[in-house]
MOPAC internal coordinates of N, CA, C and O (Angstrom, degrees):
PM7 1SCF
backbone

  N    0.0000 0     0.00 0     0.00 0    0    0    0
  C    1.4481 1     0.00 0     0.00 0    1    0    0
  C    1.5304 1   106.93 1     0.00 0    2    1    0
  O    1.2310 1   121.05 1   -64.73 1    3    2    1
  N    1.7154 1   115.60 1   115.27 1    3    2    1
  C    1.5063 1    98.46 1   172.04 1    5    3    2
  C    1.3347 1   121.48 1   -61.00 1    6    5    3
  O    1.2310 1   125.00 1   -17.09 1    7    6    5
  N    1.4544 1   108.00 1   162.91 1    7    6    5
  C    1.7482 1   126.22 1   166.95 1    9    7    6
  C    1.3003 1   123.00 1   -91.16 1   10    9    7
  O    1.2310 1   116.06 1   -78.06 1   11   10    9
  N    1.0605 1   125.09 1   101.94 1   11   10    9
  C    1.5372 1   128.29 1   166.81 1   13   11   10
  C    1.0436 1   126.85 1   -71.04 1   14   13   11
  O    1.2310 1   121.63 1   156.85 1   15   14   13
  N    1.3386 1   114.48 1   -23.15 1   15   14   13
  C    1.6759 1   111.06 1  -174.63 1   17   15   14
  C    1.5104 1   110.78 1  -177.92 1   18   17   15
  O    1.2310 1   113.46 1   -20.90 1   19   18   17
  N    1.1154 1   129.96 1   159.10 1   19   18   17
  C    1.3084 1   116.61 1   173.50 1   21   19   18
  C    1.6599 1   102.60 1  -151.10 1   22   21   19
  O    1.2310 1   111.00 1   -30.47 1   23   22   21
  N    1.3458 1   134.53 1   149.53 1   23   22   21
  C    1.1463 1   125.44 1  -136.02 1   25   23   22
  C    2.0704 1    79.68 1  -163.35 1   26   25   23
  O    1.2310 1   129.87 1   -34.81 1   27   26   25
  N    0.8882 1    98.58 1   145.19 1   27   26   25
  C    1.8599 1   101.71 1  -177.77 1   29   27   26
  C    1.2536 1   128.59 1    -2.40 1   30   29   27
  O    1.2310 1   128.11 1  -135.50 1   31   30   29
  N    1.1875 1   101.99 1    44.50 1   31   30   29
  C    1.6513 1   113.54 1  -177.66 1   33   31   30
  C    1.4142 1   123.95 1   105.03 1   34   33   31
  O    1.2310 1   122.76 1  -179.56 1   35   34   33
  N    1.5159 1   112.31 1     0.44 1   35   34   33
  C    1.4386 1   119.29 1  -150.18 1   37   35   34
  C    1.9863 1    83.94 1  -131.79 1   38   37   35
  O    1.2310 1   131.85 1   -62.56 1   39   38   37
  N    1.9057 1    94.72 1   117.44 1   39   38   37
  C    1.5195 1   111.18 1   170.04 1   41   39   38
  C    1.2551 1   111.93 1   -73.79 1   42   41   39
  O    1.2310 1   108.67 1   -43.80 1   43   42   41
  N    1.1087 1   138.81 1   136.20 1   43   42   41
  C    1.6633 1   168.49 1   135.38 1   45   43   42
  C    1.7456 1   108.05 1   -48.97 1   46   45   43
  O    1.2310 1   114.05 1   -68.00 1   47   46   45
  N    1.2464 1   128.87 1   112.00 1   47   46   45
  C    1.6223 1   104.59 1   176.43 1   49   47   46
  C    1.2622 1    80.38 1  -152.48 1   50   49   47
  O    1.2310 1   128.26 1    -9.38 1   51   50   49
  N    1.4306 1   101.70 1   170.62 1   51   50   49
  C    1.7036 1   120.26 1   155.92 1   53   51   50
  C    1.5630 1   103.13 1  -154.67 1   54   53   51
  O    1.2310 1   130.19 1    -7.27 1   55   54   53
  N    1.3563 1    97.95 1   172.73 1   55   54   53
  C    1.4045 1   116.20 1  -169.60 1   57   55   54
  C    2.0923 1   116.76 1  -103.17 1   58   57   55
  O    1.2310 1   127.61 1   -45.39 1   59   58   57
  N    0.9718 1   102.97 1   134.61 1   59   58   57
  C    1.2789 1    90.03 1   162.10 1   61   59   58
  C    1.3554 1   135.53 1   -79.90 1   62   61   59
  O    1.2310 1   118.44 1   -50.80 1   63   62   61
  N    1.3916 1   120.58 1   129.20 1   63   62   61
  C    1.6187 1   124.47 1  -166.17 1   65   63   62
  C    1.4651 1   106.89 1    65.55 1   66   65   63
  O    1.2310 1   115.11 1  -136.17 1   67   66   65
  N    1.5699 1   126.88 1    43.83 1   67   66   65
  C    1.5799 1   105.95 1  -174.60 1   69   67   66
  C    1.7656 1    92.84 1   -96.48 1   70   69   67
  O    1.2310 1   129.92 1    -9.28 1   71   70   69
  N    1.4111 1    98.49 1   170.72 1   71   70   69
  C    1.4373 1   109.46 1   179.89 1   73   71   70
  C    1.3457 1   123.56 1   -56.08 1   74   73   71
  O    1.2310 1   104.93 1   -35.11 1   75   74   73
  N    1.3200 1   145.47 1   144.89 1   75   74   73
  C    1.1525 1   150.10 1   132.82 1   77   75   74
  C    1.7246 1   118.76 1   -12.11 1   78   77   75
  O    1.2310 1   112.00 1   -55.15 1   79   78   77
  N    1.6683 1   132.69 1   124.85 1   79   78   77
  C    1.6882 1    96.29 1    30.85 1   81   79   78
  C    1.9697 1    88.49 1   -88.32 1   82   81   79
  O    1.2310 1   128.23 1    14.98 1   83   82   81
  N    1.2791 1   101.75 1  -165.02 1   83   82   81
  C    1.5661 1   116.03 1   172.50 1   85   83   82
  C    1.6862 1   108.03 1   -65.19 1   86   85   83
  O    1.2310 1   104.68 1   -62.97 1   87   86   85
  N    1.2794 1   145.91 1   117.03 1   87   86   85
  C    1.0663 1   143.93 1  -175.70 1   89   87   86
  C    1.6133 1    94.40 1  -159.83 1   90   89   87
  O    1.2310 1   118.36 1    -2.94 1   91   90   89
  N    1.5509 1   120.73 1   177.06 1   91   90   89
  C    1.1734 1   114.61 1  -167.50 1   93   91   90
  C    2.2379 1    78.60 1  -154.26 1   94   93   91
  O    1.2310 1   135.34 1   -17.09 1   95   94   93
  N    1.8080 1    87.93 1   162.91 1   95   94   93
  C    2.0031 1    80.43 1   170.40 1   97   95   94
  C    1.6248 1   111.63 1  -143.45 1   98   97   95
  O    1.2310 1   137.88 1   -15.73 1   99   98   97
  N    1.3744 1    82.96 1   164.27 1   99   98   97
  C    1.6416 1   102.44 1  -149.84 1  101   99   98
  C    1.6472 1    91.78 1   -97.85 1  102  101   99
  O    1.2310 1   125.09 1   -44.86 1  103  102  101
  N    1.3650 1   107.82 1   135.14 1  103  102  101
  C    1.6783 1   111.75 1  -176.44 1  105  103  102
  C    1.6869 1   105.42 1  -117.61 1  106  105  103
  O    1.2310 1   111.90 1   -89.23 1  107  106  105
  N    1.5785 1   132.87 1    90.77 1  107  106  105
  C    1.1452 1   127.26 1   157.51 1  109  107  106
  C    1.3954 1   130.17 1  -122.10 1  110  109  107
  O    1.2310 1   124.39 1   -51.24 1  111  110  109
  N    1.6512 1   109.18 1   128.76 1  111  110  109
  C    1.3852 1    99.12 1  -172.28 1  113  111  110
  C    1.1929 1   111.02 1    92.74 1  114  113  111
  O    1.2310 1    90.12 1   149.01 1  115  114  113
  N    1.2597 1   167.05 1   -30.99 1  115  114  113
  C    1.1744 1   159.99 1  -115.93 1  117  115  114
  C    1.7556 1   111.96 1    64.84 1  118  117  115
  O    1.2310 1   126.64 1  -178.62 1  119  118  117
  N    1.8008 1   104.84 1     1.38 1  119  118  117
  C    1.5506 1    95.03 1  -173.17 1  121  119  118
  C    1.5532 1   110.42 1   -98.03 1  122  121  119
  O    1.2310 1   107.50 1   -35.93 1  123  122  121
  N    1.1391 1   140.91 1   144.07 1  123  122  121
  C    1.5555 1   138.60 1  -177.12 1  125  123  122
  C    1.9183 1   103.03 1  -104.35 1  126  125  123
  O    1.2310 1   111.95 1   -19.57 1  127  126  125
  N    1.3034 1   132.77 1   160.43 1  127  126  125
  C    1.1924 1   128.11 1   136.36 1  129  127  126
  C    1.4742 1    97.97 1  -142.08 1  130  129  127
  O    1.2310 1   127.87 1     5.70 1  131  130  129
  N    1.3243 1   102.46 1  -174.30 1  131  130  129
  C    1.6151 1   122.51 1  -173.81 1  133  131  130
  C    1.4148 1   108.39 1  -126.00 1  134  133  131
  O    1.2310 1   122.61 1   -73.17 1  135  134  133
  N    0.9802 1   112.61 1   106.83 1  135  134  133
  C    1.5739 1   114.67 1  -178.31 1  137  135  134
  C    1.5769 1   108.88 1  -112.76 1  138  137  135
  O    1.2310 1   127.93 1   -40.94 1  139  138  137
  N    1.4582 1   102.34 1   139.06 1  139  138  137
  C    1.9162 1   114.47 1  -172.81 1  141  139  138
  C    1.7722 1    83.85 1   -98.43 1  142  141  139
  O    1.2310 1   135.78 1   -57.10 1  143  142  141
  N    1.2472 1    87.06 1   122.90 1  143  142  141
  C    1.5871 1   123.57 1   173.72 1  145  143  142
  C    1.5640 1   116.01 1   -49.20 1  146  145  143
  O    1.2310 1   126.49 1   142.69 1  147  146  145
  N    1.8027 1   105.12 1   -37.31 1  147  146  145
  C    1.6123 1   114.90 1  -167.11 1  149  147  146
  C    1.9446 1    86.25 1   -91.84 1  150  149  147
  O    1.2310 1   114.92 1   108.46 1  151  150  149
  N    1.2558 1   127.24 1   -71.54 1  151  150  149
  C    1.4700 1   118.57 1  -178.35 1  153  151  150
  C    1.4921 1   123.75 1   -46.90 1  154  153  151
  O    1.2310 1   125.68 1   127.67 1  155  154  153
  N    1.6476 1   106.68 1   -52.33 1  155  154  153
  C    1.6001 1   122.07 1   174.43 1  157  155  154
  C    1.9126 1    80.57 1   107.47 1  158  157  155
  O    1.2310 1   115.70 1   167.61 1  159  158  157
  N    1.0091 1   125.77 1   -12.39 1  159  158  157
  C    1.8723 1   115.10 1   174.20 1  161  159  158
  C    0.8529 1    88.45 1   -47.60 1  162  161  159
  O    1.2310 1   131.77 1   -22.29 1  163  162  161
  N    1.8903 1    94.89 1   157.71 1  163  162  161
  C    1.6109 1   122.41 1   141.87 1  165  163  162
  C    1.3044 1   104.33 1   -82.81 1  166  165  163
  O    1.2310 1   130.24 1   -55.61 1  167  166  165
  N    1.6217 1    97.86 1   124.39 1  167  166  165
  C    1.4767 1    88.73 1   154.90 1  169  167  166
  C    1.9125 1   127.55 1  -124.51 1  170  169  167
  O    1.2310 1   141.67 1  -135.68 1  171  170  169
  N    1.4836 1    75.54 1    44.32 1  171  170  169
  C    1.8594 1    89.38 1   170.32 1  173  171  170
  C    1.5466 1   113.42 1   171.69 1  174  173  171
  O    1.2310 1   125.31 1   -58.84 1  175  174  173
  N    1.1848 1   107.40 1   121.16 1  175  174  173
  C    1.9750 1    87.16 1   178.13 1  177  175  174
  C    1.9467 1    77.72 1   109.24 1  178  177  175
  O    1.2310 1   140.51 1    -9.47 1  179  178  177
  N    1.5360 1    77.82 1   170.53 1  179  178  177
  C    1.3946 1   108.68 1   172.84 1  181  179  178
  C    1.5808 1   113.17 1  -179.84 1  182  181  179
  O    1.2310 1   133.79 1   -42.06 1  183  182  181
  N    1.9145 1    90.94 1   137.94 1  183  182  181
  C    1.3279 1   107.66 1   172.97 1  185  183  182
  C    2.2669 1   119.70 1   -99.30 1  186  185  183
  O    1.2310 1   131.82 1   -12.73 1  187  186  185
  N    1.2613 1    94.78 1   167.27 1  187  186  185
  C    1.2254 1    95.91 1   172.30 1  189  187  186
  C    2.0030 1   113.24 1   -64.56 1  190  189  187
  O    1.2310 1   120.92 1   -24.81 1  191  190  189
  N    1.0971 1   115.84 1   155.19 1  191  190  189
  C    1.3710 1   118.69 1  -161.59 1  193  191  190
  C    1.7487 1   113.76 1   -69.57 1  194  193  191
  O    1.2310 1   126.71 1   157.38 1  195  194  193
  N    1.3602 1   104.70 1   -22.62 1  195  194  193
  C    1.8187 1   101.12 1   174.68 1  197  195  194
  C    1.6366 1   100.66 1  -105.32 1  198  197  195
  O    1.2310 1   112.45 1   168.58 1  199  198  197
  N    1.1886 1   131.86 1   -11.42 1  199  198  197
  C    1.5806 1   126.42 1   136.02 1  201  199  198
  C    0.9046 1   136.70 1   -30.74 1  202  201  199
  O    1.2310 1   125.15 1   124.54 1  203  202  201
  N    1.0667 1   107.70 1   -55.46 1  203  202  201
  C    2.1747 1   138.75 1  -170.22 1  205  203  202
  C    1.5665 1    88.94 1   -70.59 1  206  205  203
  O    1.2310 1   118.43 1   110.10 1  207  206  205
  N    1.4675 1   120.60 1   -69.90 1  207  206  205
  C    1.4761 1   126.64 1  -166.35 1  209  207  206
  C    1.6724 1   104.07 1   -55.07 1  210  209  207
  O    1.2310 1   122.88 1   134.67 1  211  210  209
  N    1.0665 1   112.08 1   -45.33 1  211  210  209
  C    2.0267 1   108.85 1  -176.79 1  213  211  210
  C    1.5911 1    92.44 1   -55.87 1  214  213  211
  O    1.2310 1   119.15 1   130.06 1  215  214  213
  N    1.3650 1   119.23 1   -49.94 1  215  214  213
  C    1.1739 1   133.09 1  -143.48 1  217  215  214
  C    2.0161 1    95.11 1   -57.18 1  218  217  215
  O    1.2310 1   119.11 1   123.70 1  219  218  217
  N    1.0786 1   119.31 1   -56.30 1  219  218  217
  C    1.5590 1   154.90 1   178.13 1  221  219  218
  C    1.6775 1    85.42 1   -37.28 1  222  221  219
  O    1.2310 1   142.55 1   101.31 1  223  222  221
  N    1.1992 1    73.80 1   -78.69 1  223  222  221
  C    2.0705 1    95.72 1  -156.61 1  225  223  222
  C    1.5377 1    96.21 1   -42.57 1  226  225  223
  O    1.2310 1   118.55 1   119.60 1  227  226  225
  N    1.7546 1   120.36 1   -60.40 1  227  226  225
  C    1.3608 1   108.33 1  -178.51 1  229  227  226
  C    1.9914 1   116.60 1   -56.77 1  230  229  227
  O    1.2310 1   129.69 1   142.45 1  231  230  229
  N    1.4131 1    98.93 1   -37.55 1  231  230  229
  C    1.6222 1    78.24 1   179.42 1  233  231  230
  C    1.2189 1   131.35 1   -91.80 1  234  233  231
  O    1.2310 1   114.14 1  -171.48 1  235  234  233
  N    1.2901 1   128.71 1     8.52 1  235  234  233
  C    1.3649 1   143.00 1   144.55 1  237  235  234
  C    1.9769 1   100.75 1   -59.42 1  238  237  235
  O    1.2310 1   130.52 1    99.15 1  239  238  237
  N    0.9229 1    97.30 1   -80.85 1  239  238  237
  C    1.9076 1    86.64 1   179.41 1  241  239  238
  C    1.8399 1   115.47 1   -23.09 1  242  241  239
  O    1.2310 1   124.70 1   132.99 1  243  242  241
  N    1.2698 1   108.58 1   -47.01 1  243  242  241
  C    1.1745 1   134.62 1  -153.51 1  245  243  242
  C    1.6609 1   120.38 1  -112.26 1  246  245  243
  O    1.2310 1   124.74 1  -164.71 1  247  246  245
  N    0.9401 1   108.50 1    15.29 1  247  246  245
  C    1.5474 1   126.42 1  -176.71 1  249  247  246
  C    1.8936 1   115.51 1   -53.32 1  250  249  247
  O    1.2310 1   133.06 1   125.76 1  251  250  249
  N    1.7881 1    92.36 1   -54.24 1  251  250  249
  C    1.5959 1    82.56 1  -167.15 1  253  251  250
  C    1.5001 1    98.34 1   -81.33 1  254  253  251
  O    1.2310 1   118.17 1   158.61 1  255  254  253
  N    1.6611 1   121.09 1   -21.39 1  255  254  253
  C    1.4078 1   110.14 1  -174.71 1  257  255  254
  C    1.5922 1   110.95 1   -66.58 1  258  257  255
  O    1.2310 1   120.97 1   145.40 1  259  258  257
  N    1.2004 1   115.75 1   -34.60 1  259  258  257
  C    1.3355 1   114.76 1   169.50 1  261  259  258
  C    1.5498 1   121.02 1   -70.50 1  262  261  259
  O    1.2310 1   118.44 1   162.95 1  263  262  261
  N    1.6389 1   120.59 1   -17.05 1  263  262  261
  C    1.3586 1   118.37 1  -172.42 1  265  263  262
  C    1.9573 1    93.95 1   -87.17 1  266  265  263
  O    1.2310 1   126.23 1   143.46 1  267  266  265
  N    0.9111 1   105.63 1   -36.54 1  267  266  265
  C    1.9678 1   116.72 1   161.40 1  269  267  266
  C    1.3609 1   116.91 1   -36.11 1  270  269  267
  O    1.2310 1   122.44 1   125.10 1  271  270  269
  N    1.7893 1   112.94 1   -54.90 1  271  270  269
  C    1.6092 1    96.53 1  -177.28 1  273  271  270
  C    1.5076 1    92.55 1   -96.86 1  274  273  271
  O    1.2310 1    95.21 1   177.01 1  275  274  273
  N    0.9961 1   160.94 1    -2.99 1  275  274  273
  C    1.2507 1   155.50 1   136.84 1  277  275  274
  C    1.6025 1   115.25 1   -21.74 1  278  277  275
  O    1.2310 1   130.37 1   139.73 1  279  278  277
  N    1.0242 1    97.60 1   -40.27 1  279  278  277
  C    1.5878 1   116.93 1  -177.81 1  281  279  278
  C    1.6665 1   107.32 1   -97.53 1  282  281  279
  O    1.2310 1   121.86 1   131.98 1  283  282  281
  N    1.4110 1   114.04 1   -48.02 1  283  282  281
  C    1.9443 1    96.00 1   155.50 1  285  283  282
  C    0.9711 1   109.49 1   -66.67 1  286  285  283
  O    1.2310 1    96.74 1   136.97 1  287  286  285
  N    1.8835 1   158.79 1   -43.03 1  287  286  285
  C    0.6698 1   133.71 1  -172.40 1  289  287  286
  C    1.6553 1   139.32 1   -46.99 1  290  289  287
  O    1.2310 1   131.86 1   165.07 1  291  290  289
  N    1.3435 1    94.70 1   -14.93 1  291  290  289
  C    1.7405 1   135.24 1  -155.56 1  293  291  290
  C    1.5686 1    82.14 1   -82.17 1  294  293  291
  O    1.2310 1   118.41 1   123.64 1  295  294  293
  N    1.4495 1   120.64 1   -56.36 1  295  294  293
  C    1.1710 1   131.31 1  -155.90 1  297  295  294
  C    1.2646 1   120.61 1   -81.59 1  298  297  295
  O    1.2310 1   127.80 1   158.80 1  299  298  297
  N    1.6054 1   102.58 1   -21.20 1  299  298  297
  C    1.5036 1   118.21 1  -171.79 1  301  299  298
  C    1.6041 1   105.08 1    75.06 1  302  301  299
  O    1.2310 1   112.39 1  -117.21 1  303  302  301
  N    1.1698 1   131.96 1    62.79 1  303  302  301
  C    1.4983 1   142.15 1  -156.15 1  305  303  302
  C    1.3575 1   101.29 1  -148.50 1  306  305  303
  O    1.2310 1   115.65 1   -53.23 1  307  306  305
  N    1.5258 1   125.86 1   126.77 1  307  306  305
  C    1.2947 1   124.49 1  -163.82 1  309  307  306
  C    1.6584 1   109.80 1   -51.68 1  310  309  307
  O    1.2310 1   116.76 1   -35.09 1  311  310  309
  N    1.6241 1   123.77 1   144.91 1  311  310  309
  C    1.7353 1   103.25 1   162.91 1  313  311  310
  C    1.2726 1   130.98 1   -82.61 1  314  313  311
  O    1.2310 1   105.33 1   -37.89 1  315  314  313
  N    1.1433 1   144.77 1   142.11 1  315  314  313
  C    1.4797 1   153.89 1   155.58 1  317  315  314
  C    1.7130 1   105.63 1   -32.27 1  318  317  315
  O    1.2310 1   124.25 1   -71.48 1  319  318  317
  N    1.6690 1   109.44 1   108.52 1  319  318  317
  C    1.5994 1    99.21 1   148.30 1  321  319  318
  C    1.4525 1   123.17 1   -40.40 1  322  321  319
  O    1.2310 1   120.21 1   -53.45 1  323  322  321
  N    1.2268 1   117.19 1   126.55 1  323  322  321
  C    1.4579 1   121.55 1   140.25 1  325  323  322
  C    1.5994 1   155.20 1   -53.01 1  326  325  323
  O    1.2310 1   114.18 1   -63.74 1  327  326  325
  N    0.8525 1   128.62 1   116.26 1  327  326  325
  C    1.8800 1   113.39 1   179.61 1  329  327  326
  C    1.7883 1   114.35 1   -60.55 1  330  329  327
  O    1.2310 1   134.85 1   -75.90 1  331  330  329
  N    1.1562 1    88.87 1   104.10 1  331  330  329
  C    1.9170 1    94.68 1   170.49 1  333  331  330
  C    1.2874 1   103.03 1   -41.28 1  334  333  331
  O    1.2310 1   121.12 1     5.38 1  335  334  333
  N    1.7487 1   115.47 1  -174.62 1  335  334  333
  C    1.6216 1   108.63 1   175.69 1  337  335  334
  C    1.4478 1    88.56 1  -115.85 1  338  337  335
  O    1.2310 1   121.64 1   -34.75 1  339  338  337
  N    1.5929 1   114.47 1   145.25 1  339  338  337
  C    1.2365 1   129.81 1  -168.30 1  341  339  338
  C    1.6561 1   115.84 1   -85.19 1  342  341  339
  O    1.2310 1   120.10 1   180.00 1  343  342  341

């Protein structure tokens, strides 16, 4: 699964060609969730609770860049690193 970003310990990835809706998942700890890119929900998985919150904050910043490789991913087109949150 590529890495897009990684932000206090917590991996950023997505998949190529994964299913609908567009969401991308968050790897901390050994914990995974699935978060939809347009809400910022999990919609599978679960992170620890100040995980979850970075998790939010970066993809709200980061929405259309992530709705972008969402859309190469579609294509099978390498993804764009991301900016962690500083």
């Amino acid at each position: 699964m590529p890495r897009i970003s990684v932000l206090f310990g917590i991996t950023i990835s997505m998949y190529w060609d994964d299913h609908p809706p567009p969401h991308f998942h968050a790897i901390c700890g050994g914990r995974e969730s699935k978060v939809a890119i347009e809400s910022l929900d999990v919609i599978a998985g679960s992170l620890p609770v100040a995980a979850h919150r970075r998790v939010r904050a970066w993809g709200g910043l980061h929405r259309v860049e992530l709705l972008a490789n969402w859309t190469r991913g579609m294509a099978h087109e390498p993804f764009e690193q991301i900016e962690p949150l500083s």
